[in-house]
N, CA and C of each residue as an Amber inpcrd file, in Angstrom:
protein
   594
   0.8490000  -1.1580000   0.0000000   0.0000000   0.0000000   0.0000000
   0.9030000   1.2310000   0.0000000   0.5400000   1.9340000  -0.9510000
   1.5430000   3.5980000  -1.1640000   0.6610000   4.4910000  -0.5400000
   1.0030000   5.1730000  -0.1330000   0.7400000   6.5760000   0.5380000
   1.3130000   7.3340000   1.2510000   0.3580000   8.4740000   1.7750000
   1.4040000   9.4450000   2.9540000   1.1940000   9.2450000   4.3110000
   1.9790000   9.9890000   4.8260000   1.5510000   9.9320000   6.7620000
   1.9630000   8.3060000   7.3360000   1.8880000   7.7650000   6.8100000
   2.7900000   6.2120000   7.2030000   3.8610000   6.4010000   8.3370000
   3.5930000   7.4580000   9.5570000   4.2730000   7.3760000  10.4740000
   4.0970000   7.1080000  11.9000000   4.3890000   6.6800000  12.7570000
   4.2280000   7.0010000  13.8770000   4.3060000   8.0210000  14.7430000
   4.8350000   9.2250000  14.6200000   4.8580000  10.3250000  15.5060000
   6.3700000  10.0340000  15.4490000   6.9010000  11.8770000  16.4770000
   8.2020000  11.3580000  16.8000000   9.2920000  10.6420000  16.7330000
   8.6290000   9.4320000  17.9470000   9.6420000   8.2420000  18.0440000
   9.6620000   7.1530000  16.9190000   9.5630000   7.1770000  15.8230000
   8.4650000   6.2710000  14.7340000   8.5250000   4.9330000  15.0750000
   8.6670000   4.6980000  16.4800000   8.2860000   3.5080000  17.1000000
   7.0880000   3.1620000  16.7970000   6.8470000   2.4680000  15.7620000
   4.8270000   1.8250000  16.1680000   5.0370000   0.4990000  16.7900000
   3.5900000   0.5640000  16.9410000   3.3650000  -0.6400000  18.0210000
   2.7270000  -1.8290000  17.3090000   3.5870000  -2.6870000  16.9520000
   3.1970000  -3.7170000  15.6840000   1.7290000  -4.3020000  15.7080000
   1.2640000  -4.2770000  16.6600000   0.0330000  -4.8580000  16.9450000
  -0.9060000  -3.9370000  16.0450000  -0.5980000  -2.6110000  16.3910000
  -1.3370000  -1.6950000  15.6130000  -1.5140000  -1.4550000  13.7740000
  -0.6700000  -2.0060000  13.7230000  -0.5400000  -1.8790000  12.1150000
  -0.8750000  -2.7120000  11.5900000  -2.0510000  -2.1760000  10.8260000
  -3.2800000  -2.7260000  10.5000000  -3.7550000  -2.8720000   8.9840000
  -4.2920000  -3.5650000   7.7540000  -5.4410000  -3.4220000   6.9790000
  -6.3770000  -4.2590000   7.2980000  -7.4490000  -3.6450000   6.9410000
  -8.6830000  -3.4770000   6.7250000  -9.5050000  -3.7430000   5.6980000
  -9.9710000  -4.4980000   5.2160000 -10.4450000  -5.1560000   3.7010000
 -12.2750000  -5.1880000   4.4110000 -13.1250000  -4.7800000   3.3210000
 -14.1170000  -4.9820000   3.5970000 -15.2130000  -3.8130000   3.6070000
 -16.6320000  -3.7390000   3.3630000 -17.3390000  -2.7360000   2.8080000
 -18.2150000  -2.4760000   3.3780000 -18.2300000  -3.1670000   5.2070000
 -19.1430000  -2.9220000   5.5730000 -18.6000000  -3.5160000   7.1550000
 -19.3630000  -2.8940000   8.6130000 -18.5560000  -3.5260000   9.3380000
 -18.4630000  -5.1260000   9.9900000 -19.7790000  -5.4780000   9.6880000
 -20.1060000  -6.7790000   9.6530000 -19.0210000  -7.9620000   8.6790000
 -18.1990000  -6.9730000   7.8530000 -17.8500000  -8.0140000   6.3540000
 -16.2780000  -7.6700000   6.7370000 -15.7280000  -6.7730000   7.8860000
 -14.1860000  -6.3310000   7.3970000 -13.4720000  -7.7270000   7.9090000
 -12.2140000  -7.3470000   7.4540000 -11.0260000  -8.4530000   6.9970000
  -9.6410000  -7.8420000   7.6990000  -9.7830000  -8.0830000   9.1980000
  -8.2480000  -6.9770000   9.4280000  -6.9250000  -8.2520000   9.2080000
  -5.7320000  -7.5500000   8.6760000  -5.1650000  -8.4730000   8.2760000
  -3.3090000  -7.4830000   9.4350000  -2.7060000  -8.0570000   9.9960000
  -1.4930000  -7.5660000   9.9250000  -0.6340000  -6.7150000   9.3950000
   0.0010000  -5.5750000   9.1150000   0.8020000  -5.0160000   8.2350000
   2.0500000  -4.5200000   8.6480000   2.9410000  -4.8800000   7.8190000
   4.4340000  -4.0760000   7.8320000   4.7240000  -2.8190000   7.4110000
   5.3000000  -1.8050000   8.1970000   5.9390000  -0.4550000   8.1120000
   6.7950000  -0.4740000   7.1720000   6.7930000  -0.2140000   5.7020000
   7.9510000  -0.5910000   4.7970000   8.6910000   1.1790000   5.3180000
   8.2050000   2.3410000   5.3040000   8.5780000   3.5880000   5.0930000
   7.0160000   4.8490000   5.2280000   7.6250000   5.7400000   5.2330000
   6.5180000   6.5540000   5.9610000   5.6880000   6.7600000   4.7530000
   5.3700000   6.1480000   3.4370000   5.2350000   6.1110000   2.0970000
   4.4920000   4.4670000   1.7980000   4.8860000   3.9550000   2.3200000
   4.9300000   2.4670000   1.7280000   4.5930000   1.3830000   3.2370000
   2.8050000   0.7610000   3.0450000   2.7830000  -0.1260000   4.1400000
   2.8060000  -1.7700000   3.2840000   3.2860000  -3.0930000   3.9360000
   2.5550000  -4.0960000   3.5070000   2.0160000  -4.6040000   4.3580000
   0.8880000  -5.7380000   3.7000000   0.2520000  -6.6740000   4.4770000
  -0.4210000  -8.0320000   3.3240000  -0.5130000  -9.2300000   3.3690000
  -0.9660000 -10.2460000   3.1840000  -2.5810000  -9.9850000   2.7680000
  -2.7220000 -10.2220000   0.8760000  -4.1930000 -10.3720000   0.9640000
  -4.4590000 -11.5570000   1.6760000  -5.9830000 -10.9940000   2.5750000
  -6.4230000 -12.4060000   2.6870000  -7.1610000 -13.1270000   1.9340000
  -7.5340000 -14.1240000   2.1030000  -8.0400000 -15.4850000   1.1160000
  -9.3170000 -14.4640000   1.7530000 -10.4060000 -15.0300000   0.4450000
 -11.6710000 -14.5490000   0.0620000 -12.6420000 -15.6970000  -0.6690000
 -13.4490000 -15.9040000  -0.6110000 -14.4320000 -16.6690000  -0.8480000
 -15.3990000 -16.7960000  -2.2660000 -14.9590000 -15.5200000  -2.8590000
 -15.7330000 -15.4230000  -4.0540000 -15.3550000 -14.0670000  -4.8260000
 -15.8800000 -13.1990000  -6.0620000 -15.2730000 -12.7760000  -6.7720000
 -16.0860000 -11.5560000  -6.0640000 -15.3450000 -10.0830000  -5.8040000
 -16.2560000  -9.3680000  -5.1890000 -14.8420000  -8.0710000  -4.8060000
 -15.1070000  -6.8460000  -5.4990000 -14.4110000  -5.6080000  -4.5860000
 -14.8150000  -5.1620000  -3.4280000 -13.8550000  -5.1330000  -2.2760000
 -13.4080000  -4.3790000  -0.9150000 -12.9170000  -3.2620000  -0.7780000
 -13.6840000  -2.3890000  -0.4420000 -12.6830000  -1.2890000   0.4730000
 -11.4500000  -1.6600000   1.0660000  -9.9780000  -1.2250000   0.7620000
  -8.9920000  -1.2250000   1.9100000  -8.5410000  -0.0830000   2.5260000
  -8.2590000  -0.3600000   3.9180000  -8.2640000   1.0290000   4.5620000
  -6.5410000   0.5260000   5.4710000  -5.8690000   1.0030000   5.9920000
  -4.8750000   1.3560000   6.7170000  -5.1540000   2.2230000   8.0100000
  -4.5320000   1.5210000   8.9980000  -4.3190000   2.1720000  10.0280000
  -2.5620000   1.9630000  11.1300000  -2.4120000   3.0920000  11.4330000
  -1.1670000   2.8310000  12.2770000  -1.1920000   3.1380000  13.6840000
  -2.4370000   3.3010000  14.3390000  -2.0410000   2.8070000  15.7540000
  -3.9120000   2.4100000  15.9860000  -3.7510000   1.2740000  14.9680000
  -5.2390000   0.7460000  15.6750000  -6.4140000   0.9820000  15.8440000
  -6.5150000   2.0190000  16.0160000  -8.0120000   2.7500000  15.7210000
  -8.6430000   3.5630000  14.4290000  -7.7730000   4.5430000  13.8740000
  -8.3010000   5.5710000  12.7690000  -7.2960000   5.1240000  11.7520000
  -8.6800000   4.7290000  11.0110000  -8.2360000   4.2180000   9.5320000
  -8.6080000   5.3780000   8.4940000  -7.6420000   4.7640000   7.0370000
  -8.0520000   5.7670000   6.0720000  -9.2770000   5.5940000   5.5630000
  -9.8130000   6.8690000   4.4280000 -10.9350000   6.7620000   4.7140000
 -10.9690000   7.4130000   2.5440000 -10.2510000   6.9680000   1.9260000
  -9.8340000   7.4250000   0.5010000 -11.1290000   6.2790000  -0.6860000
 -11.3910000   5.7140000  -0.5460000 -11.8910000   4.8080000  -1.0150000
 -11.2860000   4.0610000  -2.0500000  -9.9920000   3.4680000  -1.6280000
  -9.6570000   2.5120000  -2.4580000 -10.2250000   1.3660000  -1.6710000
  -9.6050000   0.5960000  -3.2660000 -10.1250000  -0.5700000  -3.1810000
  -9.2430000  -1.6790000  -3.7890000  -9.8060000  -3.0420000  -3.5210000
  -8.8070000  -4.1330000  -3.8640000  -9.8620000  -5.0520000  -4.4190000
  -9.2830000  -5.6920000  -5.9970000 -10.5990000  -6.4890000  -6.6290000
 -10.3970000  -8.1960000  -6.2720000 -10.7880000  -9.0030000  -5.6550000
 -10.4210000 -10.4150000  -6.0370000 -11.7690000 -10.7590000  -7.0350000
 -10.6610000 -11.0730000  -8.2040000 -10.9820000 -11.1480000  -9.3360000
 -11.3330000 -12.2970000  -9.9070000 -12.7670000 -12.4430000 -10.7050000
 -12.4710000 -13.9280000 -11.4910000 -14.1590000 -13.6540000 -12.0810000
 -13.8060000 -12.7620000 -13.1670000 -14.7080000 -12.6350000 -13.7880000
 -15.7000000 -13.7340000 -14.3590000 -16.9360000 -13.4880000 -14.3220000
 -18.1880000 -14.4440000 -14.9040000 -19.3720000 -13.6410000 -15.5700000
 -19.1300000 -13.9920000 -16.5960000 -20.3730000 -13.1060000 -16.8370000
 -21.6590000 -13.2030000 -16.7750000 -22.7840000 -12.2600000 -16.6690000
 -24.0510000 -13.1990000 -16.4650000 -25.4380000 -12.6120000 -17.5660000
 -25.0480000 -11.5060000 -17.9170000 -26.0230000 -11.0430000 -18.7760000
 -25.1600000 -10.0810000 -19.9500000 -26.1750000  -9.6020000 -20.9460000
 -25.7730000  -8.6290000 -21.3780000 -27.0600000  -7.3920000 -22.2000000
 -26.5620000  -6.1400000 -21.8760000 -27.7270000  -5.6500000 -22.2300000
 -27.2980000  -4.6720000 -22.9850000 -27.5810000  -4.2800000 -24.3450000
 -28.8230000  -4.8210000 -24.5090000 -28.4470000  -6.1940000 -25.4120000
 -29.3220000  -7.3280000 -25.7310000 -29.0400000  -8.3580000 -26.7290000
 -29.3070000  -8.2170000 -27.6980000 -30.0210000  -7.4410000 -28.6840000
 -30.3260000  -7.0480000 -29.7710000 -29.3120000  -5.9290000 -30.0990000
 -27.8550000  -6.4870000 -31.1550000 -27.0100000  -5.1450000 -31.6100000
 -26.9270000  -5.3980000 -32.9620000 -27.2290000  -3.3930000 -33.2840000
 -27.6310000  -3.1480000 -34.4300000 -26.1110000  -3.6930000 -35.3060000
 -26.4730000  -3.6950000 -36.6050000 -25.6400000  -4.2920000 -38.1740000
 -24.8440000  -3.5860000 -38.5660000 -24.3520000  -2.1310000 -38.0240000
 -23.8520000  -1.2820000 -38.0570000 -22.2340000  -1.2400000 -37.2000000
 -22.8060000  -1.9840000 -36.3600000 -21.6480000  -2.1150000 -34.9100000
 -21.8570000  -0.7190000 -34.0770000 -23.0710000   0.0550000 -34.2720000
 -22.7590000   0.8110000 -33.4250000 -23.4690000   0.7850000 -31.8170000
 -23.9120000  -0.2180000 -31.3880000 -24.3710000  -0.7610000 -30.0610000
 -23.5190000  -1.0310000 -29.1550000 -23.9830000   0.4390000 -27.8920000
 -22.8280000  -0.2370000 -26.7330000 -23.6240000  -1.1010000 -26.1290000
 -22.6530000  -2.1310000 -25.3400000 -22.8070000  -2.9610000 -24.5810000
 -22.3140000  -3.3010000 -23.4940000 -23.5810000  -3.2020000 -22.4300000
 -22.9330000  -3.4350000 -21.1210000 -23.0990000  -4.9850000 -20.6670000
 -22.1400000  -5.2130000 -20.1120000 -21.6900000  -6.7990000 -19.8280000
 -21.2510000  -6.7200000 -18.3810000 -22.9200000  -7.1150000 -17.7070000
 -23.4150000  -7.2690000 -16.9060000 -22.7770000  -8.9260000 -15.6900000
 -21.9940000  -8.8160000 -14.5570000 -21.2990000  -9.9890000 -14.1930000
 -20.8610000 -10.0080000 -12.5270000 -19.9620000 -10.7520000 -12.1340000
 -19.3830000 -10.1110000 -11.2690000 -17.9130000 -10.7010000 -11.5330000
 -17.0190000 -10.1430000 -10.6760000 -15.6010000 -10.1730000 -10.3860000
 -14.6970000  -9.1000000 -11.8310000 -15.4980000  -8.2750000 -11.8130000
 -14.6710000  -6.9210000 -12.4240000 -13.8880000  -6.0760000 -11.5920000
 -12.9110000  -5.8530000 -12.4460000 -11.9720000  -4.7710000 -11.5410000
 -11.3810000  -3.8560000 -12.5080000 -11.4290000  -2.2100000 -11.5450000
 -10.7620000  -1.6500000 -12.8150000  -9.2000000  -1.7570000 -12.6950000
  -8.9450000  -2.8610000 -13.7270000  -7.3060000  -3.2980000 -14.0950000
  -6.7820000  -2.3620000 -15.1960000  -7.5880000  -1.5230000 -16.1000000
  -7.1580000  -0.7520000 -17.3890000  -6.5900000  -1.6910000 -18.4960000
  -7.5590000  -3.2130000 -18.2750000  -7.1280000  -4.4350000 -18.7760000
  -8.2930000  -4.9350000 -19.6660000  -9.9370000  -4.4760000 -19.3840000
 -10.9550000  -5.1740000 -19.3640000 -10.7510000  -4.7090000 -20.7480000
 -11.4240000  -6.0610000 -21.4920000 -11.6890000  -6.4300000 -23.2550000
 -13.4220000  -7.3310000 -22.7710000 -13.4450000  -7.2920000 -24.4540000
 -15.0130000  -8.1350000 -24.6520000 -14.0800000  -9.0750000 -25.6430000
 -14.9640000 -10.2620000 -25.7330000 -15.0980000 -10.8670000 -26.9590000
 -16.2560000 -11.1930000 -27.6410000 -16.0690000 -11.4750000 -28.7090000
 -17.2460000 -12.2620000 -29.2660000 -17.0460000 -13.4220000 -30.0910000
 -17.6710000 -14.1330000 -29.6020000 -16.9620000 -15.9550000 -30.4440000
 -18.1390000 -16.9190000 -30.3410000 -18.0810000 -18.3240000 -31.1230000
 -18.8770000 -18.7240000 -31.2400000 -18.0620000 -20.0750000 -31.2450000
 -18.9060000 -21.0370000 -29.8410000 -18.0000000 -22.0800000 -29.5260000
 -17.8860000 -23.1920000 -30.6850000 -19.1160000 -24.0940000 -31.2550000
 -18.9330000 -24.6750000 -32.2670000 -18.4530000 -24.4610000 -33.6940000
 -18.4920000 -23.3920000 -34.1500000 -17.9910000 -22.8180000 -35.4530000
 -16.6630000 -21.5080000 -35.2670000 -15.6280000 -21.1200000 -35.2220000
 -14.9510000 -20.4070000 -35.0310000 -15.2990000 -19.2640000 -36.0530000
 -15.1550000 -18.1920000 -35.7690000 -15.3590000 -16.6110000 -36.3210000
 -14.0460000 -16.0010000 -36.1680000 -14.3360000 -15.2850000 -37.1480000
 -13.1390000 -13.8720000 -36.9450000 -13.5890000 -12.6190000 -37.3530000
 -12.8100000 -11.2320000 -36.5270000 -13.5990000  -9.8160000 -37.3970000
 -12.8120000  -9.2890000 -37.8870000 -12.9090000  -8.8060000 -39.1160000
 -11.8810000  -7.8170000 -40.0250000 -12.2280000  -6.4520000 -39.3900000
 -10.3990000  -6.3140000 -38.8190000 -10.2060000  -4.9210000 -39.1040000
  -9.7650000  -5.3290000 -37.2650000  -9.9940000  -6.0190000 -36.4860000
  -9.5060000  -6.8240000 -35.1280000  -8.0430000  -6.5890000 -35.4680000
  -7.6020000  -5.7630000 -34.5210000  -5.7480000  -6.7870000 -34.0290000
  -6.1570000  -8.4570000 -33.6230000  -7.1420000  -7.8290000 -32.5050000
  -7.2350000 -10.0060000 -32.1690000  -8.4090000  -9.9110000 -32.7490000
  -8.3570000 -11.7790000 -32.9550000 -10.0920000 -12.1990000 -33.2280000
 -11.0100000 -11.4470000 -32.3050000 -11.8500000 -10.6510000 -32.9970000
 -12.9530000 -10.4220000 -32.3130000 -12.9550000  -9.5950000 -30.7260000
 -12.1830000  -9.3920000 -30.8420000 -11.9990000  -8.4370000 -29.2310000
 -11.6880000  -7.1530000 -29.3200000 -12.3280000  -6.0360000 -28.3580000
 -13.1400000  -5.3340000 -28.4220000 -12.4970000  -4.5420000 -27.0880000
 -11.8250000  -3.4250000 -26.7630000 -11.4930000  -2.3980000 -25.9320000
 -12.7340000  -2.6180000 -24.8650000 -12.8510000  -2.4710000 -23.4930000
 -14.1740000  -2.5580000 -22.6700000 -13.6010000  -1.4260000 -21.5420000
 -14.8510000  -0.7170000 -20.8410000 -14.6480000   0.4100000 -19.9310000
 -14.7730000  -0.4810000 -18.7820000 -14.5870000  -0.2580000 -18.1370000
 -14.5490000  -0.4480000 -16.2600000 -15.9000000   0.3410000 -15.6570000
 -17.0270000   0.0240000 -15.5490000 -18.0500000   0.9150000 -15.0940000
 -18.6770000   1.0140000 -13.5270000 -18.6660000   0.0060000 -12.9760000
 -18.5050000  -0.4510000 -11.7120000 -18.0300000  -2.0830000 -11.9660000
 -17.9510000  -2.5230000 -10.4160000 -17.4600000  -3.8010000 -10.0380000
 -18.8310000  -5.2400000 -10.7310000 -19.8230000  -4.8370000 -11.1050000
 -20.7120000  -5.4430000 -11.5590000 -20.8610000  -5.0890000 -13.5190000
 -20.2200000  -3.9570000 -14.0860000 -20.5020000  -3.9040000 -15.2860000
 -19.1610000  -3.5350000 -16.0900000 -19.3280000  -4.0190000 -17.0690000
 -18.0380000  -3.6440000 -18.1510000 -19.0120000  -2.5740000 -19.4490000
 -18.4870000  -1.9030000 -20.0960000 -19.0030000  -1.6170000 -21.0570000
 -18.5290000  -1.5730000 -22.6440000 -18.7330000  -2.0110000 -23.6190000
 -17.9600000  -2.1730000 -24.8760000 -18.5210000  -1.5640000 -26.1300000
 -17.9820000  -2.0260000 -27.1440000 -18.5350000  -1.6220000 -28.7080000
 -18.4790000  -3.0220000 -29.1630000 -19.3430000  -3.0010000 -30.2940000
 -19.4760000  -3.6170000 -31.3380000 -18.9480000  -4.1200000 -32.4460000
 -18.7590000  -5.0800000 -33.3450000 -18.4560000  -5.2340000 -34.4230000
 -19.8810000  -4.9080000 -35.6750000 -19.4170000  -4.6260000 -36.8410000
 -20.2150000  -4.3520000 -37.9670000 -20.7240000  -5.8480000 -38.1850000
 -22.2110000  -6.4230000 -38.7550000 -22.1160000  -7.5140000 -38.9670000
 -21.1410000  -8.4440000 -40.2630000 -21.4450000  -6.7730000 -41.0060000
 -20.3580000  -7.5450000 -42.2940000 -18.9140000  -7.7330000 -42.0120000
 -18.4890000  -7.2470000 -41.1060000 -16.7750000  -8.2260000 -40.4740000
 -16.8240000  -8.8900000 -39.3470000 -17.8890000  -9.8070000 -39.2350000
 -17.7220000 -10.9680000 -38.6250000 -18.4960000 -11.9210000 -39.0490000
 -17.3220000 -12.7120000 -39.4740000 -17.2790000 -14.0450000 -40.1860000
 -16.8560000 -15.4670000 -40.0470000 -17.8860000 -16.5110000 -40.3810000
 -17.3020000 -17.9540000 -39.9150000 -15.6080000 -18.1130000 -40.3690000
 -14.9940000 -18.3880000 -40.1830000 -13.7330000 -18.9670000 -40.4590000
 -13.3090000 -19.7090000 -41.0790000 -13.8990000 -20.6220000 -41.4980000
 -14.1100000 -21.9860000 -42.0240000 -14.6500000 -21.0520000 -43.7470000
 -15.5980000 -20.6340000 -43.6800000 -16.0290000 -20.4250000 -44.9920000
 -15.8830000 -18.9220000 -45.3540000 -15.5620000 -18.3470000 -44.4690000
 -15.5320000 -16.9730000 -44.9650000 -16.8860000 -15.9400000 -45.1650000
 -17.6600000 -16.2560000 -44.5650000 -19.2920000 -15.6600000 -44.6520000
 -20.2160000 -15.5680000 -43.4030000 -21.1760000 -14.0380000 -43.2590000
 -21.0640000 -13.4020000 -42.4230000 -22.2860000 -14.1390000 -41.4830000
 -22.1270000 -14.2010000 -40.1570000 -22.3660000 -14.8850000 -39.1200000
 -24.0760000 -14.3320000 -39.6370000 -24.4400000 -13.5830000 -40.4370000
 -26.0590000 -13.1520000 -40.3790000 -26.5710000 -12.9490000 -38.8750000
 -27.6440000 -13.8470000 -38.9680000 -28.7120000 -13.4730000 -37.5850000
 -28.2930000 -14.8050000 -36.6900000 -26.8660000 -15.1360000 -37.0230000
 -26.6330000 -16.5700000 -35.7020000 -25.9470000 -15.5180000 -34.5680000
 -26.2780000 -16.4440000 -33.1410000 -26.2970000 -15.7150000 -31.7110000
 -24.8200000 -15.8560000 -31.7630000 -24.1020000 -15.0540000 -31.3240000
 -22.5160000 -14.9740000 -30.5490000 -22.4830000 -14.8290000 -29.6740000
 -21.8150000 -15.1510000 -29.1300000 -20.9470000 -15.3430000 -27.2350000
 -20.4010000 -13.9410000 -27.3900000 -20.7950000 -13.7210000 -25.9550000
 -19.8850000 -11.9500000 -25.2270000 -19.0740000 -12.5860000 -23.7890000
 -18.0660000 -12.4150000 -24.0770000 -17.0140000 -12.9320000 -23.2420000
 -16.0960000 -11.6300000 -22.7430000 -15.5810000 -11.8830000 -21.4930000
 -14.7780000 -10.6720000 -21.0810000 -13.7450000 -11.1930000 -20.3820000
 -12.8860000 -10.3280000 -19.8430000 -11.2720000 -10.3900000 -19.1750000
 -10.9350000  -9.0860000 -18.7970000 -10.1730000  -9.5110000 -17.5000000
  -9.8600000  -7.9680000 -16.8330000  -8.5810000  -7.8640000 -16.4480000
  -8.1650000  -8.5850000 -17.5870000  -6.0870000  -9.0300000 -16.9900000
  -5.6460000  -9.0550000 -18.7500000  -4.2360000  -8.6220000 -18.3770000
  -3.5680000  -8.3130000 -19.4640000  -3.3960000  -9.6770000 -20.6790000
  -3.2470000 -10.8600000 -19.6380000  -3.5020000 -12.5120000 -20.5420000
  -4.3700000 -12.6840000 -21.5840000  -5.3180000 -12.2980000 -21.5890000
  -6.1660000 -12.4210000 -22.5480000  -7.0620000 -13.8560000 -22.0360000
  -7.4720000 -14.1820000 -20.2470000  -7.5510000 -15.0980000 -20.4350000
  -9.5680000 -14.9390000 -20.0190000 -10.3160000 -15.1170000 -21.3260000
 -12.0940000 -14.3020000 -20.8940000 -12.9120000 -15.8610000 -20.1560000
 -13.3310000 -15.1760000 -20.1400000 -14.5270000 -16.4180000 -19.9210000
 -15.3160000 -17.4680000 -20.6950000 -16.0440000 -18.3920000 -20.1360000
 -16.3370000 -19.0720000 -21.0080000 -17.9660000 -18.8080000 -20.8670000
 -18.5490000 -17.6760000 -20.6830000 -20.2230000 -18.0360000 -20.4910000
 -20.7880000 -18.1310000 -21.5210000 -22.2090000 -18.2880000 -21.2140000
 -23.3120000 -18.8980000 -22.3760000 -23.9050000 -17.7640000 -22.5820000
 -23.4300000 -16.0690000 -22.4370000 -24.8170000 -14.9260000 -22.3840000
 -24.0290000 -14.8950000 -24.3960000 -25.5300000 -14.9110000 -24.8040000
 -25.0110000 -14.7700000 -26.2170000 -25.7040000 -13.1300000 -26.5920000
 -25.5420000 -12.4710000 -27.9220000 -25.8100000 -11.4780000 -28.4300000
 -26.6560000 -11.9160000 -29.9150000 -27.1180000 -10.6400000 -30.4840000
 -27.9780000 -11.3750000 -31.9410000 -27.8350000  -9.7930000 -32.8630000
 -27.8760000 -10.1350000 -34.2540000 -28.0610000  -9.0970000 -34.7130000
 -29.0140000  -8.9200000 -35.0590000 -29.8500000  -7.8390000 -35.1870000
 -31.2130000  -7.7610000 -35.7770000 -31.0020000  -6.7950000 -37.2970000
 -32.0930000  -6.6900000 -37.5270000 -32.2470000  -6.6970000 -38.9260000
 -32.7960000  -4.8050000 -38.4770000 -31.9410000  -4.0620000 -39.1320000
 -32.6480000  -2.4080000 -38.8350000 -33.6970000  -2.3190000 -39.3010000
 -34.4730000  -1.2320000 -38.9070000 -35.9770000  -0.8360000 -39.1100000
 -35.3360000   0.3350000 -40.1730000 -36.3450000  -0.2970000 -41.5000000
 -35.5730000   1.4180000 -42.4360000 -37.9560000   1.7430000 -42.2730000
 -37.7220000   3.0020000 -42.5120000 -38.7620000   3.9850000 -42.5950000
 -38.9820000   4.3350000 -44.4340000 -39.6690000   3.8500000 -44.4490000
 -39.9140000   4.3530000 -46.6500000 -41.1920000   5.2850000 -46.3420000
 -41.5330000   5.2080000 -45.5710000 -42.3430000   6.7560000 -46.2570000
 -43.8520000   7.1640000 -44.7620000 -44.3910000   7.8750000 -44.8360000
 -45.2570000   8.0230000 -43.4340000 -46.3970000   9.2060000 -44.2440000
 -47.3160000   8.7290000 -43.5680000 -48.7720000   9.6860000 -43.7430000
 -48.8990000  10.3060000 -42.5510000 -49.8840000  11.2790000 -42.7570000
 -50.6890000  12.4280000 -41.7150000 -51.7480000  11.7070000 -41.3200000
């Protein structure tokens, strides 16, 4: 943990007992864990083991009682996705999409994909197959863009996925390593307007 004030007073004797994090978002849920005095700049301490995919508040304290109060946070991570909204994206690629889950974190890492497990696809105009820059919106949502339907294509034959469903897959680490869920996406067919009466 980086920061300031990382001192004890004076004597910068602290009292090890006191040096403290704090993991947790509520007081029923905190996580105090031990910490080392690296410098009046710099504390450590041991994540603790966690139970499921979910961001914590961490807070610091150096003599036990008054913790910080900045709102960071620490993600244990392991993204799943569970929805996506909206499922109908327009032929254009211009539909954002939020990809609705848990175990997001903002890593400045998060991507989408889009793939299709039995038939492999690819999109022209991708550095990678089919993956897609994604925002960090909270710990429950990612948000992305689209592909055009006409550059995404089976692999195998070279021709455009039409109105078959694709997989929206995400990752919040530099690996590239997304998920495997079942929330699929569809393209629909645009509404054109030819003409209107009074």
């Amino acid at each position: 943990m980086f920061g300031t004030g990382f001192d004890c007073g004076e004597d910068s004797d602290c009292d090890k007992d006191d040096l403290l994090c704090r993991f947790g978002n509520s007081p029923s849920q905190y996580i105090y864990v031990k910490a080392e005095l690296v410098s009046d700049t710099n504390m450590r301490c041991k994540v603790p083991e966690y139970t499921k995919p979910d961001v914590l508040k961490v807070e610091v304290t150096v003599n036990g009682e008054s913790y910080t109060s900045d709102g960071r946070t620490y993600g244990f991570f392991d993204p799943f996705v569970l929805d996506a909204q909206p499922r109908l994206i327009a032929t254009d690629g211009s539909t954002q999409v939020e990809i609705k889950g848990i175990g997001f974190v903002d890593s400045n890492e998060a991507k989408a994909q889009y793939s299709r497990r039995d038939n492999p696809i690819y999109c022209a105009g991708a550095a990678a197959n089919c993956v897609k820059p994604a925002t960090f919106k909270d710990k429950n949502t990612l948000v992305t863009s689209t592909f055009a339907q006409a550059d995404v294509k089976y692999t195998s034959t070279n021709k455009s996925v039409l109105w078959d469903p694709v997989y929206i897959d995400a990752t919040v680490t530099k690996d590239d390593e997304f998920t495997a869920n079942n929330v699929e996406v569809f393209y629909y067919q645009d509404p054109v307007l030819s003409s209107s009466n009074i």
